[in-house]
C-alpha positions as CSV (number, residue, x, y, z in Angstrom):
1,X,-5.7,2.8,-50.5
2,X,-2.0,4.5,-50.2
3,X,-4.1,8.0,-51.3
4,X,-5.9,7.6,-47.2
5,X,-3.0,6.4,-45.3
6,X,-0.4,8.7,-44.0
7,X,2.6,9.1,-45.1
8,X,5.9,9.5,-42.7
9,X,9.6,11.2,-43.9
10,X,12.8,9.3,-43.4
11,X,16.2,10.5,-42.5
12,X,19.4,8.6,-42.8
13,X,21.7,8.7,-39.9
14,X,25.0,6.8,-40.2
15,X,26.1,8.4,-37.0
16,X,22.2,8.0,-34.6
17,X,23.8,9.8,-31.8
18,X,25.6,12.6,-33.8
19,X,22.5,13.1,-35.7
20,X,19.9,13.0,-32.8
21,X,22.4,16.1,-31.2
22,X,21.9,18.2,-34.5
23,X,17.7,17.4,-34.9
24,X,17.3,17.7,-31.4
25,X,19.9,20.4,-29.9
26,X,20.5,22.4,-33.0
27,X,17.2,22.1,-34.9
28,X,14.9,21.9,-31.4
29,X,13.1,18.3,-32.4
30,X,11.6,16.0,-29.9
31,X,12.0,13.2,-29.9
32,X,8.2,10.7,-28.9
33,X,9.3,7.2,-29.5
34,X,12.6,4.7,-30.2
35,X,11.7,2.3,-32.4
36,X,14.4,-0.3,-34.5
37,X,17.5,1.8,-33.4
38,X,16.4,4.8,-34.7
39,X,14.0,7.3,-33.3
40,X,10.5,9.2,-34.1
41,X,10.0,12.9,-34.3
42,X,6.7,14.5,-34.7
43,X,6.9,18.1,-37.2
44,X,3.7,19.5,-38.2
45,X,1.3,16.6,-36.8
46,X,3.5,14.4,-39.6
47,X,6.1,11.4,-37.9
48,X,9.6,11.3,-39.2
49,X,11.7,8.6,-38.7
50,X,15.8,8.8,-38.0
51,X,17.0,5.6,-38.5
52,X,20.5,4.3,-38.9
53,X,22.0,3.5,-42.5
54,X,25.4,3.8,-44.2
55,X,23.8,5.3,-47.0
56,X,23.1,8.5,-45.2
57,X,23.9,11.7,-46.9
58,X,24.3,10.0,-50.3
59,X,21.3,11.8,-52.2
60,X,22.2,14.8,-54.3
61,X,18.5,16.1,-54.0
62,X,16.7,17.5,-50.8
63,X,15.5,14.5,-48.6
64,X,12.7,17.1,-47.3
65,X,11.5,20.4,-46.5
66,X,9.3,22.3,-43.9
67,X,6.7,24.1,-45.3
68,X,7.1,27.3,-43.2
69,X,4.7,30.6,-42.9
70,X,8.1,33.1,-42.9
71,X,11.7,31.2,-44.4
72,X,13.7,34.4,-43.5
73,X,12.6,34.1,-39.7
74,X,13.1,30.2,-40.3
75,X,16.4,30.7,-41.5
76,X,17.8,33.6,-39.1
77,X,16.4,31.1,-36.3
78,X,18.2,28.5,-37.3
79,X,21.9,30.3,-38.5
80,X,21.7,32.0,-34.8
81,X,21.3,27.8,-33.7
82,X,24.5,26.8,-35.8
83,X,23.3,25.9,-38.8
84,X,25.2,26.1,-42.2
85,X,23.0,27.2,-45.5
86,X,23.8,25.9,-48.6
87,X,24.3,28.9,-51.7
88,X,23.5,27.0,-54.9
89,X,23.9,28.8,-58.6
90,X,20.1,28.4,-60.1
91,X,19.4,29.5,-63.5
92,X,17.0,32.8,-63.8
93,X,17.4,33.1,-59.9
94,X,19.5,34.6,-57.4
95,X,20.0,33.9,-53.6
96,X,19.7,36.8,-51.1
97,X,20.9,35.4,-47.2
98,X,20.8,32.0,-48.7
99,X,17.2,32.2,-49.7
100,X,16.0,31.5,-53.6
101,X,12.8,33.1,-54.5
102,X,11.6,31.5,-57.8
103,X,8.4,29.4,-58.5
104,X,6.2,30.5,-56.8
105,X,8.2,29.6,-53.3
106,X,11.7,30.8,-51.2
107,X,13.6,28.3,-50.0
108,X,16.8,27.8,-48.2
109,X,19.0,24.6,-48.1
110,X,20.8,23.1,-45.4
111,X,23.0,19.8,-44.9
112,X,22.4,18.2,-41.8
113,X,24.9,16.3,-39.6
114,X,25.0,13.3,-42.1
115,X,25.2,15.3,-45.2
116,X,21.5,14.6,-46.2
117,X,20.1,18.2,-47.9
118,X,17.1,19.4,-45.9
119,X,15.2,22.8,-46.9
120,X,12.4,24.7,-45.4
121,X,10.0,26.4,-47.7
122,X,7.6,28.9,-48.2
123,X,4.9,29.4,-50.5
124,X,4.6,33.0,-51.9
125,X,2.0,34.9,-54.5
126,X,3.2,34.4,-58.0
């Protein structure tokens, strides 16, 4: 049953190449395998797939998150690498160096090359 079998993240590239350079020059991804045009990254012991689509970047919610043990380190790591964090107005919650804390979790958003919203999260004590 689907509860047993693993479950693998997409990303929607319209642009392979110009998406590959962000995941795997900005981000620091690996790439293990090509398969179908797109490629296969491994985060966390969990495959993610980059394949190419002209629907990339058309959600208006995040296509995932890393679940992450310190989202300031996360985020400093990844602003000193080039990348551009989000600041989003939330109800009842207020962003310090791009980073909500609210729910029980801090998070911080970030587009990536093909405008799909990616976060990486951390859980915190309520």
């Amino acid at each position: 049953m689907l509860n047993s079998a693993p479950i693998r993240a997409y990303i929607p590239a319209s642009n392979i190449q110009r998406a590959r350079r962000f995941y795997e020059q900005i981000v620091g991804l690996q790439p293990v395998a090509e398969y179908a045009g797109g490629v296969i990254y491994i985060c966390g012991g969990a495959e993610v797939f980059m394949y190419p689509t002209p629907n990339a970047g058309t959600s208006k919610a995040s296509q995932a998150f890393w679940q992450v043990a310190d989202v300031e380190a996360e985020v400093a790591d990844l602003k000193a690498r080039g990348v551009v964090f989000e600041e989003y107005a939330m109800p009842g919650a207020k962003m310090k160096n791009s980073i909500v804390t609210a729910g029980g979790a801090k998070a911080a958003w970030f587009k990536d090359s093909e405008g799909n919203i990616m976060a990486v999260v951390q859980r915190v004590a309520v």
